[in-house]
The first five atom37 places (N, CA, C, CB, O) and aatype in JSON, in Angstrom:
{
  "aatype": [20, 20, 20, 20, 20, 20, 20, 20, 20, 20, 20, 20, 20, 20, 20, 20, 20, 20, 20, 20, 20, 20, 20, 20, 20, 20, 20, 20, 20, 20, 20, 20, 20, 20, 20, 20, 20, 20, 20, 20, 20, 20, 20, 20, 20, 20, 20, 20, 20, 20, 20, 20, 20, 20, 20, 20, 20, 20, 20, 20, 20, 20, 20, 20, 20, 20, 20, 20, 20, 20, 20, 20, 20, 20],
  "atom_mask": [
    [1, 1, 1, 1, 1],
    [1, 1, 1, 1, 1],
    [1, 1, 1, 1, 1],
    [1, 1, 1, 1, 1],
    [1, 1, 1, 1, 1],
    [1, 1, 1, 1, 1],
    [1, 1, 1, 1, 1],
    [1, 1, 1, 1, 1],
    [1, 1, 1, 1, 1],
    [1, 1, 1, 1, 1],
    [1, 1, 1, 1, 1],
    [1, 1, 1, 1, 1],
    [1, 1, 1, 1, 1],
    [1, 1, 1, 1, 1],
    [1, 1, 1, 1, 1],
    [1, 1, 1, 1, 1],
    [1, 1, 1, 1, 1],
    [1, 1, 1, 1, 1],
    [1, 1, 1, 1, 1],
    [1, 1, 1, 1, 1],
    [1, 1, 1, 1, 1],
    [1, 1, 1, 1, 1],
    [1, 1, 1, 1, 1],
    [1, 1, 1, 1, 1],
    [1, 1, 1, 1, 1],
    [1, 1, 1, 1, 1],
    [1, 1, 1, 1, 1],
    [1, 1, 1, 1, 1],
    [1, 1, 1, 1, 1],
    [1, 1, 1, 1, 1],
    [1, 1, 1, 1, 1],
    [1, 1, 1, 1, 1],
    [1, 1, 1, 1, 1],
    [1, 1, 1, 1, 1],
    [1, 1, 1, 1, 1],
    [1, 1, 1, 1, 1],
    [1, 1, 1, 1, 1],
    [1, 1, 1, 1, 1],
    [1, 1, 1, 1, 1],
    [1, 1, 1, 1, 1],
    [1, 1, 1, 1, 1],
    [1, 1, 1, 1, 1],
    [1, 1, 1, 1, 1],
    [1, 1, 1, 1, 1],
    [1, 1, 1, 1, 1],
    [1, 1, 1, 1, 1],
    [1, 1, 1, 1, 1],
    [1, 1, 1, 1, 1],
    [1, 1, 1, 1, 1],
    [1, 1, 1, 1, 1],
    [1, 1, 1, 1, 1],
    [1, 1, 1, 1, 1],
    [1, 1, 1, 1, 1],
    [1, 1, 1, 1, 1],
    [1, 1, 1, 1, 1],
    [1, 1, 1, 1, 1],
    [1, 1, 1, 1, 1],
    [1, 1, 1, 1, 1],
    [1, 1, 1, 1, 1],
    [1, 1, 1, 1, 1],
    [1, 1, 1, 1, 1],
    [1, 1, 1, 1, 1],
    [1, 1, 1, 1, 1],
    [1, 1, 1, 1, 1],
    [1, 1, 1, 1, 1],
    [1, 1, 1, 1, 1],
    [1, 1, 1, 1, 1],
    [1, 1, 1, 1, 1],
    [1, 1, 1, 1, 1],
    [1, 1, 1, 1, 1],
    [1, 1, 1, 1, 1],
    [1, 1, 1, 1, 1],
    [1, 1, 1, 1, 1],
    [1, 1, 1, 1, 1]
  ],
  "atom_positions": [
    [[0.85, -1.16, 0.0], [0.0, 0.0, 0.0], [0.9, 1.23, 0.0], [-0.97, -0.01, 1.22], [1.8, 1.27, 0.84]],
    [[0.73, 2.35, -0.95], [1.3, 3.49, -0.96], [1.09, 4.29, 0.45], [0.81, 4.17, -2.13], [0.32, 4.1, 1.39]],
    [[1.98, 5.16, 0.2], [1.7, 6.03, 1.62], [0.78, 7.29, 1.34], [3.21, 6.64, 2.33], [0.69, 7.45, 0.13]],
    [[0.01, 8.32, 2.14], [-0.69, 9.18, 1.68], [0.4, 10.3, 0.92], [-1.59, 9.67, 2.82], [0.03, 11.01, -0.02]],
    [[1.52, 10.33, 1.37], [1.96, 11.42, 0.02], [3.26, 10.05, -0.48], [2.91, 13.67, 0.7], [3.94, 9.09, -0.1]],
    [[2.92, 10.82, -1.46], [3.7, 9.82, -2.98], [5.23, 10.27, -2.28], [3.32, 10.68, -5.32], [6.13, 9.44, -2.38]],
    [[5.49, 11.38, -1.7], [7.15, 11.2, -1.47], [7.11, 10.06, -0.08], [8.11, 13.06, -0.98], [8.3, 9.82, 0.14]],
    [[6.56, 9.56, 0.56], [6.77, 8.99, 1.22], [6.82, 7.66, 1.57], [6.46, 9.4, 1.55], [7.14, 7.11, 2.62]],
    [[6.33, 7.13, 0.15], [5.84, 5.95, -0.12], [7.39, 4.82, 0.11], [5.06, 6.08, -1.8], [7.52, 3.73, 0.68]],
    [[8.21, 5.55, -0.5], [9.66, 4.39, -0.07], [9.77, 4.4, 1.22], [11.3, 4.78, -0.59], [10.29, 3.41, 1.71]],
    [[9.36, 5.39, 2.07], [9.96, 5.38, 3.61], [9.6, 4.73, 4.24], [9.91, 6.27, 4.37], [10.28, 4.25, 5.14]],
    [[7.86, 4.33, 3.95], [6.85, 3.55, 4.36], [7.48, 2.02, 3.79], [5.3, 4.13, 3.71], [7.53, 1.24, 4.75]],
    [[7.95, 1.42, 2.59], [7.72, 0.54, 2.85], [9.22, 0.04, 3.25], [6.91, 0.03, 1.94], [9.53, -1.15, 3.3]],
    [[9.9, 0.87, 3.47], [11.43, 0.84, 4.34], [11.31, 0.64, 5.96], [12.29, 2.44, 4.13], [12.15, -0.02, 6.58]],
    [[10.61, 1.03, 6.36], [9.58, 1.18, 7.49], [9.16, 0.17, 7.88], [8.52, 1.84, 7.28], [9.44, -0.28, 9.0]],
    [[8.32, -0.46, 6.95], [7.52, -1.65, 6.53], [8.32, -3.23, 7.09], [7.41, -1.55, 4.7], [7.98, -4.08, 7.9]],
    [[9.27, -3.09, 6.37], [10.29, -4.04, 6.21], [11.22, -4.2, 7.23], [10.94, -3.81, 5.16], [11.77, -5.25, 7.54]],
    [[11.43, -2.74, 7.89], [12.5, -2.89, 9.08], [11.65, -3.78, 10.2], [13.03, -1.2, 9.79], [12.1, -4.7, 10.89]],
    [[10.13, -3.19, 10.19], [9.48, -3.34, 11.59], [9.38, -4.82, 11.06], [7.92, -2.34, 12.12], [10.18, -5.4, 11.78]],
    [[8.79, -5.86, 10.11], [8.48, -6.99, 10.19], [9.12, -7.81, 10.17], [7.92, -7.22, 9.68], [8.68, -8.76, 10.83]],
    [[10.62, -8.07, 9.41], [11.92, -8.53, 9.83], [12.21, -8.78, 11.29], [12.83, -7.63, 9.39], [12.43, -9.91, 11.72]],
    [[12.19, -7.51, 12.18], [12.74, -7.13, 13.49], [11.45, -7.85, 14.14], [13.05, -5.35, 13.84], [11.91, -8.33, 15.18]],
    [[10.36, -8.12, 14.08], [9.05, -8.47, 14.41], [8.99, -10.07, 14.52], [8.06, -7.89, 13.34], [8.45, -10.58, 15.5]],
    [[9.71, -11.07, 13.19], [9.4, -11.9, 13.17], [10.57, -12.9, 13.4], [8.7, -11.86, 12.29], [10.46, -14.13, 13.38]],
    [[11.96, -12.06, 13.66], [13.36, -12.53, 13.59], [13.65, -12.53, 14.92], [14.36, -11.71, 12.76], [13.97, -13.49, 15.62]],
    [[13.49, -11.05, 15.3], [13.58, -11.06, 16.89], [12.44, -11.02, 18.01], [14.28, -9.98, 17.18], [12.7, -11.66, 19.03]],
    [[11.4, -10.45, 17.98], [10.68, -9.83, 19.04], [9.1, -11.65, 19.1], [9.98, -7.56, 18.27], [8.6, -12.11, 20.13]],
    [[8.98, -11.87, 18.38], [8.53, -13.06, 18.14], [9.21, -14.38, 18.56], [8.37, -13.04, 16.96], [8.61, -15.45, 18.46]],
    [[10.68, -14.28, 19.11], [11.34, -15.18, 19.0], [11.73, -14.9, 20.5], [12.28, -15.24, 17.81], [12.55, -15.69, 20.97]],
    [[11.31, -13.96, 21.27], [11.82, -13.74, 22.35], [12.52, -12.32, 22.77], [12.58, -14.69, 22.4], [12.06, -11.73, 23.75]],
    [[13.38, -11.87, 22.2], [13.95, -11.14, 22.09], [13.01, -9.2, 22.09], [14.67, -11.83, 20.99], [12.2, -8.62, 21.37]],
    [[13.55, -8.99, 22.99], [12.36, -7.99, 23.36], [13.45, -6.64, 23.52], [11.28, -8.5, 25.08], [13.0, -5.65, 24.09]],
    [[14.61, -6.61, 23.13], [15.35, -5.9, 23.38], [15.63, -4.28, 22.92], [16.05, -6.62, 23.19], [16.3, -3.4, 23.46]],
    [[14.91, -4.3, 21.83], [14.13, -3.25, 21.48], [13.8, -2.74, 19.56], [14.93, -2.1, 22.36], [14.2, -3.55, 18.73]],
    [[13.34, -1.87, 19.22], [12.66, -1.68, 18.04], [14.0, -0.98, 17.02], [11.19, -0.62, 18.36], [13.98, 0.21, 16.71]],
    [[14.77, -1.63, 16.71], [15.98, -1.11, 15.53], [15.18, 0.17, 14.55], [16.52, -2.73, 14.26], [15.64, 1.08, 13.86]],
    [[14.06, -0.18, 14.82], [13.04, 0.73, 13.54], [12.94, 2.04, 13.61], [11.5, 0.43, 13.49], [12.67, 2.57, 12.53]],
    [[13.04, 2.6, 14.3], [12.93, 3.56, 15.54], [12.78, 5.17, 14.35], [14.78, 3.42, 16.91], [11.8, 5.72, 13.84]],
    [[14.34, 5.49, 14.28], [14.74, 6.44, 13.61], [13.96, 6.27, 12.05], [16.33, 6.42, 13.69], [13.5, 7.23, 11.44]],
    [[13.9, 4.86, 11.56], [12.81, 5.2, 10.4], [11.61, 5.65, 10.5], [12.52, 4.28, 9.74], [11.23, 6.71, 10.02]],
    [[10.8, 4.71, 11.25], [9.55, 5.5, 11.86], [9.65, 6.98, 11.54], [9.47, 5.34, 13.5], [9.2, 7.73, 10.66]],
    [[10.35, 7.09, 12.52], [10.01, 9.49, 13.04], [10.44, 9.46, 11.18], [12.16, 11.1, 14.95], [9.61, 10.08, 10.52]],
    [[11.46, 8.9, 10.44], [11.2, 10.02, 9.25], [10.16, 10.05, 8.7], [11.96, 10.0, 8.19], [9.66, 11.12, 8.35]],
    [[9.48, 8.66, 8.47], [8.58, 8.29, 7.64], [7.28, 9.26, 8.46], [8.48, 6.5, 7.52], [6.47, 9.9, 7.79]],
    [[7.26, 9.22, 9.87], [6.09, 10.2, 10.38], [5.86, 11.47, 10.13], [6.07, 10.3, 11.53], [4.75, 11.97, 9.95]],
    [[7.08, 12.12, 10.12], [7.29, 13.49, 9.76], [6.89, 13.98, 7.89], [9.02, 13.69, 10.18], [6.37, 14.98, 7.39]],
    [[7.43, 12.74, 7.33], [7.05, 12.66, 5.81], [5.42, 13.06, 6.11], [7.38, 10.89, 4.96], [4.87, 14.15, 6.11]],
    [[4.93, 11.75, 6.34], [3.22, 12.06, 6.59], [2.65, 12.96, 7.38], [2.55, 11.04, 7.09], [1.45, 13.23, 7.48]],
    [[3.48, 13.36, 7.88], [2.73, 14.89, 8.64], [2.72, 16.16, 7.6], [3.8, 15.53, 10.19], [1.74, 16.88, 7.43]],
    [[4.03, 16.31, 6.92], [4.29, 17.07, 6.3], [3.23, 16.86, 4.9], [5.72, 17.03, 6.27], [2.93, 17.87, 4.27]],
    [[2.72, 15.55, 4.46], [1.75, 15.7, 3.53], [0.6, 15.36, 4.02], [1.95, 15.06, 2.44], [-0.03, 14.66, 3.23]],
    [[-0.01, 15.59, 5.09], [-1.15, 16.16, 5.42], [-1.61, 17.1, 5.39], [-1.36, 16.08, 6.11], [-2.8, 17.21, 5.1]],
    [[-0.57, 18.52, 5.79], [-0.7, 19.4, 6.01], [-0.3, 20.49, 4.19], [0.09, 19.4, 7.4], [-0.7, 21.63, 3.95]],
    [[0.78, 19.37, 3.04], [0.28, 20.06, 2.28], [-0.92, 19.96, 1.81], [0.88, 20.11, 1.59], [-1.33, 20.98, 1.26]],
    [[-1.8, 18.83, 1.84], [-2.69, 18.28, 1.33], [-3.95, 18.62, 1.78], [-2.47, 17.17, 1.38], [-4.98, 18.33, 1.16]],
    [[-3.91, 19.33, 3.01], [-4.45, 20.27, 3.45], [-5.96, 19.04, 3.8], [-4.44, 21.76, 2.29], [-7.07, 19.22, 3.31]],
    [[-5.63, 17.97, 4.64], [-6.15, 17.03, 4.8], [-6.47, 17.05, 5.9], [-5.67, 16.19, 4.47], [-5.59, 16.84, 6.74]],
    [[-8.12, 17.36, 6.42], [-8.75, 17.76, 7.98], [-8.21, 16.19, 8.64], [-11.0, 18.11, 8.06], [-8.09, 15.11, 8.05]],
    [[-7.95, 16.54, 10.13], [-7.31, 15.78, 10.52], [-8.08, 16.02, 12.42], [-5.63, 16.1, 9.98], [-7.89, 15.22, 13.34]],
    [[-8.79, 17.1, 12.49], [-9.2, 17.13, 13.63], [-10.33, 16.02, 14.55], [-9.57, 18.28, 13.5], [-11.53, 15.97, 14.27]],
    [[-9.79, 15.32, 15.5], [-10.49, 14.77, 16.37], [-9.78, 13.12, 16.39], [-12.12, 14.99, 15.94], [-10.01, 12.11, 17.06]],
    [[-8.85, 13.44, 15.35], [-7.77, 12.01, 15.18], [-6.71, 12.14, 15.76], [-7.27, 11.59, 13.81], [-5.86, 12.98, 15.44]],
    [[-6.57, 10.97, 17.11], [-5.2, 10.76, 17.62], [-4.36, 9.96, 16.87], [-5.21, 10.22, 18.85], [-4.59, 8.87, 16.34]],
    [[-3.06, 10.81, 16.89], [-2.15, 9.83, 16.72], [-0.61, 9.43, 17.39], [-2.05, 9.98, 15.6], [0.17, 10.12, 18.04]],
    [[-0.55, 8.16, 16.97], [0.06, 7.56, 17.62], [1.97, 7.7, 17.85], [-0.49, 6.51, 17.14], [2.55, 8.18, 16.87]],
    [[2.6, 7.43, 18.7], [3.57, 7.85, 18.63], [4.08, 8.45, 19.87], [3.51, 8.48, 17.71], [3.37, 8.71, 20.84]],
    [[5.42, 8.68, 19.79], [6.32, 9.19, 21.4], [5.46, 10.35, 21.61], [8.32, 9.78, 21.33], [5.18, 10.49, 22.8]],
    [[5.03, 11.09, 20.96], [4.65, 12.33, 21.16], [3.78, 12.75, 20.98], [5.09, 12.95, 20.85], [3.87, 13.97, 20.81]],
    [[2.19, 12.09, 20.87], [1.25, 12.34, 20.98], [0.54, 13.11, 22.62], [0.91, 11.22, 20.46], [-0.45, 13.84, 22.66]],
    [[1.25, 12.73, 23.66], [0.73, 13.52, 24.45], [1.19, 14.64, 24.77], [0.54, 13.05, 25.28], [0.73, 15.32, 25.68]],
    [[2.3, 15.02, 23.96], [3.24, 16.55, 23.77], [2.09, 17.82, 22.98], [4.95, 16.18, 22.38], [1.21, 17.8, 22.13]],
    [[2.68, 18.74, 23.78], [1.77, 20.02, 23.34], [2.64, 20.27, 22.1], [1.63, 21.49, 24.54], [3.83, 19.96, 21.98]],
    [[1.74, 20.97, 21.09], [1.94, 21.57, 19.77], [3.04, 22.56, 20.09], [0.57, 22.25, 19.12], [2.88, 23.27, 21.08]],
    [[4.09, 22.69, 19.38], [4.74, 23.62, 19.51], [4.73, 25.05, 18.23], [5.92, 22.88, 19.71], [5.44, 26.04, 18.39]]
  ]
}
């Protein structure tokens, strides 16, 4: 599945691939030691934030998920 903006679509499935690898190699297997994915995530989030907001895509009353969802707007 593409991502909502077309530049983000490799990050997503870079993203994709880190988390289910790391998902089914390690964290499935025991290994709980933590998410290698990490730093892809935030780019790939920031990608999709950034094309929401060109896309000018209402977004009010939707949480989302992430370290910093209970952080105030800066």
């Amino acid at each position: 599945m593409n991502s909502v903006g077309e530049a983000c679509t490799d990050m997503k499935r870079e993203y994709d691939q880190c988390f289910n690898r790391w998902f089914a190699e390690k964290f499935l297997k025991g290994d709980q030691s933590g998410d290698p994915c990490t730093e892809s995530f935030k780019r790939y989030q920031l990608c999709v934030q950034t094309a929401i907001k060109e896309k000018d895509i209402p977004v009010d009353g939707v949480e989302f998920m992430g370290p910093n969802k209970d952080k105030p707007e800066s």
